[in-house]
ZADO-460132 format. One record per residue (C-alpha): residue number from 1; residue in three letters; z, x, y. Coordinates in steps of 0.5 Angstrom, whole numbers, plus 500, padded with zeros to 3 digits. Layout:
BEGIN
<NUM,'ALA',<Z,X,Y>>;
...
***
This chain:
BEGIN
<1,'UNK',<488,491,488>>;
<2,'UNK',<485,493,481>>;
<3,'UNK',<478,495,484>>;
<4,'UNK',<483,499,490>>;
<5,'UNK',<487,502,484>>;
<6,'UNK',<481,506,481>>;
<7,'UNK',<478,507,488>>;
<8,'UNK',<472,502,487>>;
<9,'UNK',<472,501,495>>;
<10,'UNK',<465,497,494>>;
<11,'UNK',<468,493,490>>;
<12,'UNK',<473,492,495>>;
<13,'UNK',<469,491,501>>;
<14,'UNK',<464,486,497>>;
<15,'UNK',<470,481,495>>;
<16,'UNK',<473,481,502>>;
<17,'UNK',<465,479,504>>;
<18,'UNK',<466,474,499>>;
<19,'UNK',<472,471,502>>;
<20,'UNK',<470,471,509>>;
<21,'UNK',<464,467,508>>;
<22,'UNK',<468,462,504>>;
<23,'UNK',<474,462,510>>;
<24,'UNK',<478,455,512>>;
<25,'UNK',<478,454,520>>;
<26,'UNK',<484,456,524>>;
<27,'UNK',<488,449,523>>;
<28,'UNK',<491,446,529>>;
<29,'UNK',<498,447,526>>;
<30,'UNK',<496,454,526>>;
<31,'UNK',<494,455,533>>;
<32,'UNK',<501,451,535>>;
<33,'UNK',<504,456,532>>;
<34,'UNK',<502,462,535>>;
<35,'UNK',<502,460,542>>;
<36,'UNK',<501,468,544>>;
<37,'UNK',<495,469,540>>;
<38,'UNK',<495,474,534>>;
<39,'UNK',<492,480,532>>;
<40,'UNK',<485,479,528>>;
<41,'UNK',<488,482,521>>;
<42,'UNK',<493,476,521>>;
<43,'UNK',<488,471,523>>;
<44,'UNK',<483,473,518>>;
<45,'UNK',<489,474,512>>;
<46,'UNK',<491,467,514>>;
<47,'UNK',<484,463,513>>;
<48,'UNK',<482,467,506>>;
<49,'UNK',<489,467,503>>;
<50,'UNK',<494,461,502>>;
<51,'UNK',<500,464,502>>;
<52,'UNK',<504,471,505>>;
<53,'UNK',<503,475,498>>;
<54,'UNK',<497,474,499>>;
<55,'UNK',<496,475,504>>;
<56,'UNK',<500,482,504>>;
<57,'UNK',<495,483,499>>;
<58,'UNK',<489,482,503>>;
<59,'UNK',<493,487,509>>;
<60,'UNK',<494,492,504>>;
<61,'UNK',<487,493,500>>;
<62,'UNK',<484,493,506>>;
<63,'UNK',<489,497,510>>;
<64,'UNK',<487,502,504>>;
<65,'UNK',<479,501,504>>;
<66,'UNK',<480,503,512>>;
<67,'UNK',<482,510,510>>;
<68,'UNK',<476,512,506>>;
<69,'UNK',<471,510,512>>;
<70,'UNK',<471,517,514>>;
<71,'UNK',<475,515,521>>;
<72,'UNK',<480,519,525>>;
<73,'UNK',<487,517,524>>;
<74,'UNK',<490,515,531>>;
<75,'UNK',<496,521,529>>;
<76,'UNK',<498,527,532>>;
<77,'UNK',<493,533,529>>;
<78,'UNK',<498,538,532>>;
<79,'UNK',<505,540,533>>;
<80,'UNK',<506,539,541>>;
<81,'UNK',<510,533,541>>;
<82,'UNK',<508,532,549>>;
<83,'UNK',<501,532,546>>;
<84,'UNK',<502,527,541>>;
<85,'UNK',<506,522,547>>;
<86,'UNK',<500,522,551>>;
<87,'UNK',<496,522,545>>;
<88,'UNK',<499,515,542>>;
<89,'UNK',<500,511,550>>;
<90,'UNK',<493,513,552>>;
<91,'UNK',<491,513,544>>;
<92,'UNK',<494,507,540>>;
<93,'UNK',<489,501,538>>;
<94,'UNK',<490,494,540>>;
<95,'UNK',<488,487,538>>;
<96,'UNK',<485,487,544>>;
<97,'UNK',<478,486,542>>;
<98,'UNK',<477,479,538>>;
<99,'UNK',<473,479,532>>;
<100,'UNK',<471,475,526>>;
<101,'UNK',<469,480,521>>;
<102,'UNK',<474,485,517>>;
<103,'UNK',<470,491,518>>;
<104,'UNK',<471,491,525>>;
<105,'UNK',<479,491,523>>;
<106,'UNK',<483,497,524>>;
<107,'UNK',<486,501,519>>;
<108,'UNK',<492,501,523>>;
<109,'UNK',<492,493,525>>;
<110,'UNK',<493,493,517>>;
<111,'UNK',<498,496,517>>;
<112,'UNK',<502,493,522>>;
<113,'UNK',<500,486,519>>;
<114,'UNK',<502,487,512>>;
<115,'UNK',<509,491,515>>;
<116,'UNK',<510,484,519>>;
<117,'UNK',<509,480,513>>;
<118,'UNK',<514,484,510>>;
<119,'UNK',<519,483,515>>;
<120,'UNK',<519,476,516>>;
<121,'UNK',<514,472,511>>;
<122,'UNK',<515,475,505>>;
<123,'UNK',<522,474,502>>;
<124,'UNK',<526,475,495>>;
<125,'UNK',<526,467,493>>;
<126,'UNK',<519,465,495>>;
<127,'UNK',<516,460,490>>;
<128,'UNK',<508,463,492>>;
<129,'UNK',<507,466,485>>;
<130,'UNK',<506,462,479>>;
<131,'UNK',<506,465,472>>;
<132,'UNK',<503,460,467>>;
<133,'UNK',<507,460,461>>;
<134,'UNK',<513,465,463>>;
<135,'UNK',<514,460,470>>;
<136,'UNK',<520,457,466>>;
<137,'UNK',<515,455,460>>;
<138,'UNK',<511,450,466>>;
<139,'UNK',<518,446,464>>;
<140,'UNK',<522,442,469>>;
<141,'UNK',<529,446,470>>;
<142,'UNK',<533,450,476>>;
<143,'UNK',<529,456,474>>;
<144,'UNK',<522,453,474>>;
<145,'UNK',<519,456,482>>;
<146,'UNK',<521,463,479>>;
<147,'UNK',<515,468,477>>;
<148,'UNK',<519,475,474>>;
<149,'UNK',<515,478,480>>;
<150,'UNK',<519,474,486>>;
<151,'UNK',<526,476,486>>;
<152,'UNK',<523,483,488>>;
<153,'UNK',<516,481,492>>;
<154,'UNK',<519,484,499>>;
<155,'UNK',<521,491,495>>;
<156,'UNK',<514,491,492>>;
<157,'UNK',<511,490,498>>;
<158,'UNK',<515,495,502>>;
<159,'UNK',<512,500,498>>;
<160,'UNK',<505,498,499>>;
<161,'UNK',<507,499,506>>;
<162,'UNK',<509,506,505>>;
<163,'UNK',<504,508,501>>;
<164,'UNK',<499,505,506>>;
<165,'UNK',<501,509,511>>;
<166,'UNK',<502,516,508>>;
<167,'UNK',<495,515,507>>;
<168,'UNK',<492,512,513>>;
<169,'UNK',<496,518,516>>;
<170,'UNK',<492,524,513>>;
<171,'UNK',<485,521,511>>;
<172,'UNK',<484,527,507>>;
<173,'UNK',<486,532,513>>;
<174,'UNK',<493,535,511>>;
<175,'UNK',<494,538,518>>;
<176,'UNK',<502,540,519>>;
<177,'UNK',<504,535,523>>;
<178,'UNK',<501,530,518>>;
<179,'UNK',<503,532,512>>;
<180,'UNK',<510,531,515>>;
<181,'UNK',<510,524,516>>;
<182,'UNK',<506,523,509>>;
<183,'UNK',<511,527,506>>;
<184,'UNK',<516,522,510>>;
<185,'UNK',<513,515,508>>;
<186,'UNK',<511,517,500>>;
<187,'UNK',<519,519,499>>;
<188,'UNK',<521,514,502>>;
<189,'UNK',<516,509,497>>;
<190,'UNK',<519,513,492>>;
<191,'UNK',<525,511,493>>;
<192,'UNK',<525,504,494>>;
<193,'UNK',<520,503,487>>;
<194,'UNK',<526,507,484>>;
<195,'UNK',<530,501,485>>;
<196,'UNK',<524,496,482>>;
<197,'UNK',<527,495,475>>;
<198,'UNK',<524,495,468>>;
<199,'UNK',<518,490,467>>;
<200,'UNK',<512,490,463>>;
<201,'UNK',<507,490,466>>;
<202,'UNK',<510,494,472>>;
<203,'UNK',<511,489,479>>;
<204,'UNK',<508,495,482>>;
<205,'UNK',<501,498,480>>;
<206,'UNK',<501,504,483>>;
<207,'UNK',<508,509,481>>;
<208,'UNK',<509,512,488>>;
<209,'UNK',<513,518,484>>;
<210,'UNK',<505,520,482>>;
<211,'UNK',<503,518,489>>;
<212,'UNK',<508,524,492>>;
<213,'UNK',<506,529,486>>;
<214,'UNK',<500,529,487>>;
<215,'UNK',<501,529,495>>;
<216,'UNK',<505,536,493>>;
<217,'UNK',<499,538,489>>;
<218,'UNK',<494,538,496>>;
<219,'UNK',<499,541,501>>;
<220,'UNK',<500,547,497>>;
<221,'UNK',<508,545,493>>;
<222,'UNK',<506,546,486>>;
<223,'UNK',<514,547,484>>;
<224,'UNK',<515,540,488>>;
<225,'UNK',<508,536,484>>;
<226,'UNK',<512,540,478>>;
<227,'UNK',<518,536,479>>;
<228,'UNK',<515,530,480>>;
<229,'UNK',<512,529,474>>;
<230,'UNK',<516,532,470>>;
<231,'UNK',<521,527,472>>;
<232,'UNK',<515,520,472>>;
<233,'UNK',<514,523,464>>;
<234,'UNK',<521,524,463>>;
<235,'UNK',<524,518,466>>;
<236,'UNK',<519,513,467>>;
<237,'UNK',<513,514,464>>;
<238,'UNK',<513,517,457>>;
<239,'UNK',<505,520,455>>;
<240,'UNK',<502,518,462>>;
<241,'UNK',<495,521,463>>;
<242,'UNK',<495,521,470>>;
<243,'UNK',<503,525,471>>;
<244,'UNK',<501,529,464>>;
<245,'UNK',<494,532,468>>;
<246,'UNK',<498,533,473>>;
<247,'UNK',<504,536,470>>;
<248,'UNK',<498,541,468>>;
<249,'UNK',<495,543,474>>;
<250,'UNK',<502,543,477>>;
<251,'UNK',<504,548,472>>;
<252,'UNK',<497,552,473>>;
<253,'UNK',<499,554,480>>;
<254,'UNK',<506,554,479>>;
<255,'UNK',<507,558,473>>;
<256,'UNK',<500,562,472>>;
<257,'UNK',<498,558,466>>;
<258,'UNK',<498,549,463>>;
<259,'UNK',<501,551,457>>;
<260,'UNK',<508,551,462>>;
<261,'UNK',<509,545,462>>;
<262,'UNK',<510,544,454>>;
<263,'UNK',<516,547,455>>;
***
């Protein structure tokens, strides 16, 4: 997650080779479990990860390297709704093909993995994540399973799902249609990592504030990018270097000149 942060997509996909060759087998009580089968991204999250976090990690920086393969995206590239219903039915991805290999995962399987695991595995009072030394002090008592992060994993989640899917929606190509629906998904994770209380260090490593802002920069709103940055360093991060550049750039194009946005 740290190596996706900064875009350093190698690194990424050289960790995923890495757990792929240390993978446990599908166990019998997983197999029992599944008697329809499942797609090939939860098999794969579930043989390198132990737990549904974890696994929601995987999902996520993975979901996150599919969109800088250069891939199309199966969304609509128009405003033809009845272009767009006969594109989806003929167009969707399947798991119909069984692989062992991430590479050969969709972007959209990712996302569609990591959405179920939200819904359904992760929950708010889950003991999968254990801080040494802020876990109750490793001592015995009521408290002792919570790490500051659980009681807002699910919401954490959910604004991994979001971004992800505003960014596997326009890889790079901001048609109308598109940027519609990434506009969607971004101000929808905006709102939910709103609800995110104060922590140091942040639950989430990634502001879903500067995500949109920055969406508004390349779809032409300079006033909308202004506003959310502006916002994200007034109530939320103070002196930020990424909100403060693009404050400036926003201020550029809205107003003719940066020095706007000192005033």
């Amino acid at each position: 997650v740290i190596a996706a942060r900064f875009g350093r997509w190698d690194e990424v996909r050289a960790a995923a080779d890495a757990a792929e060759l240390r993978r446990a087998p599908l166990s019998k009580a997983y197999v029992d479990a599944n008697p329809q089968g499942t797609t090939n991204a939860e098999r794969w999250t579930w043989r390198v990860a132990a737990s549904p976090w974890g696994r929601a990690q995987w999902a996520y920086a993975l979901g996150l390297a599919s969109t800088k393969d250069g891939a199309e995206p199966e969304y609509p590239d128009n405003d033809n709704d009845e272009a767009y219903t006969q594109r989806a039915t003929t167009n969707k991805p399947t798991d119909t093909k069984t692989t062992e290999s991430w590479r050969e995962i969709s972007g959209w399987e990712w996302i569609e993995h990591l959405r179920k695991l939200t819904i359904r595995k992760i929950t708010d009072d889950s003991p999968d994540v254990h801080v040494p030394g802020l876990t109750a002090r490793n001592v015995s008592s009521p408290f002792d399973h919570y790490s500051p992060f659980c009681p807002w994993k699910r919401l954490i989640a959910s604004v991994m799902v979001e971004t992800l899917q505003a960014a596997y929606v326009v890889k790079g190509e901001y048609t109308p249609n598109k940027a519609l629906m990434a506009k969607y998904h971004l101000q929808t994770a905006v709102k939910m990592y709103d609800k995110l209380p104060y922590f140091e260090p942040e639950h989430h490593y990634l502001p879903a504030r500067q995500c949109l802002g920055e969406f508004y920069l390349r779809t032409g709103d300079f006033a909308g990018a202004y506003k959310q940055f502006a916002r994200d360093l007034d109530d939320d991060h103070p002196q930020n270097p990424w909100s403060l550049r693009g404050l400036e750039r926003a201020a550029a194009r809205t107003f003719g000149n940066e020095s706007a946005c000192n005033e």
